[in-house]
N, C-alpha and C positions, 0 to 999 in steps of 0.2 A: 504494500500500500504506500501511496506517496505521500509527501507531507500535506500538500492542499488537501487532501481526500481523510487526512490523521486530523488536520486543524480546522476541517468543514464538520467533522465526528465528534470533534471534545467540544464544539459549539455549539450543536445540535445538543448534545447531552446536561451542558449548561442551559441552555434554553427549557430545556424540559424541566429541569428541576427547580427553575424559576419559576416557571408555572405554576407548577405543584405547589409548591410554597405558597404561591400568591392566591392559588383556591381554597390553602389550609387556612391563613388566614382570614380570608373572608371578604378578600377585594368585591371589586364590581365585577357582575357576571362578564359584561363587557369590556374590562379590561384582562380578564381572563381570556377570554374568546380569542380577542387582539393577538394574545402573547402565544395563546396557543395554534393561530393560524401561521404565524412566523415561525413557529415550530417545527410544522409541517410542514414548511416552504422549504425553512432549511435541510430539513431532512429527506425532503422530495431532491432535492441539490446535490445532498449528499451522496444518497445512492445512484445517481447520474453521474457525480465524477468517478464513483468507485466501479461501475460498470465499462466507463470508459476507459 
């Protein structure tokens, strides 16, 4: 695996658990939503550079 594809993966997995957090806490649904659409952009990303 190359490093953009290592450093597109630890960001996605940061991303995710900021999420998490911000749903345990009890933010807005829709700043939850928000964070977790960038979530899955990034890791739509991800797995595109790691296939290519």
């Amino acid at each position: 695996m190359d490093s953009p594809t290592l450093l597109l993966g630890l960001m996605t997995l940061a991303l995710i658990g900021v999420t998490f957090q911000a749903w345990r806490m009890g933010n807005e649904k829709r700043d939850v939503a928000l964070l977790g659409a960038f979530s899955g952009a990034l890791g739509l990303g991800t797995a595109l550079a790691a296939a290519l």
